[in-house]
C-alpha positions in Angstrom: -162.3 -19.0 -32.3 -162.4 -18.6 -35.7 -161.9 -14.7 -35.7 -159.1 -15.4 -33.2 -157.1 -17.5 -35.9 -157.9 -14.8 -38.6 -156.3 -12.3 -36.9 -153.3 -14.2 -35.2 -152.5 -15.4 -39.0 -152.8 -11.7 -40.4 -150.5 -10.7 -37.7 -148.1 -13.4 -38.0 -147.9 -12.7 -42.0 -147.6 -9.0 -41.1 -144.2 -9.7 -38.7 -143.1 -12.0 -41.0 -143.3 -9.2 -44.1 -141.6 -7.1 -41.7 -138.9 -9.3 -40.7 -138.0 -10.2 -44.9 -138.0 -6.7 -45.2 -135.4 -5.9 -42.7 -133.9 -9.0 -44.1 -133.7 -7.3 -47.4 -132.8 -3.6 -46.1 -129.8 -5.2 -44.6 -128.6 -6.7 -47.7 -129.0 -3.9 -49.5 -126.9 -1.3 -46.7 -124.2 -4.4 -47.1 -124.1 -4.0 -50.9 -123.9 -0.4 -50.7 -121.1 -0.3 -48.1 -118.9 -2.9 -50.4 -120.0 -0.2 -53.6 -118.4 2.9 -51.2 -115.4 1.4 -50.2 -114.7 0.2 -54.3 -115.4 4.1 -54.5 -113.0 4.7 -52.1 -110.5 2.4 -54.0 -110.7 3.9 -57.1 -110.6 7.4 -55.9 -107.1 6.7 -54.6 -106.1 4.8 -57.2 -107.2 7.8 -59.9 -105.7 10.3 -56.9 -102.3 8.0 -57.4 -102.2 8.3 -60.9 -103.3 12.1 -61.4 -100.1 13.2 -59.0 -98.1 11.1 -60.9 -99.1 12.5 -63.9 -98.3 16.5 -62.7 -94.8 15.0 -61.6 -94.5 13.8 -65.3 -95.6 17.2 -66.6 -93.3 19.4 -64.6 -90.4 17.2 -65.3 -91.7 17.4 -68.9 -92.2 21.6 -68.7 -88.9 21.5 -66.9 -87.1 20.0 -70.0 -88.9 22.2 -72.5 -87.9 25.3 -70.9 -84.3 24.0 -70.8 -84.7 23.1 -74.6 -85.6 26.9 -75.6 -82.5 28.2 -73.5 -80.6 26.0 -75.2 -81.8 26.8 -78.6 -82.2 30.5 -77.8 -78.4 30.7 -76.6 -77.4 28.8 -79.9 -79.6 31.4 -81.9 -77.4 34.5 -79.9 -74.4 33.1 -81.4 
């Protein structure tokens, strides 16, 4: 009897290891998915902000180029 209880203890530890394992793995794929979708925040946000920023730099190359027509027709003159 006293084998018996050995072994039903070892493999009552064993499936409980297993189960706080699982526990764990879960917690961890949670913390990851909340990590991927902040990711997935910030990529749009930077994505956001870098179009805005090429708008700003044509509209900036757009006034430049006007600038040196200006200056080149008061040059002609």
């Amino acid at each position: 009897m006293a084998l018996d209880s050995i072994i039903l203890a070892i493999i009552i530890g064993t499936l409980a290891a297993i189960v706080y394992s699982l526990r764990v793995l879960v917690l961890l794929e949670r913390r990851i998915a909340r990590m991927d979708e902040n990711i997935e925040k910030m990529t749009g946000v930077i994505a956001k902000e870098e179009l805005e920023v090429l708008k700003e730099e044509k509209k900036i190359e757009a006034e430049e180029r006007n600038l040196e027509k200006r200056f080149k027709k008061g040059k002609k003159r």
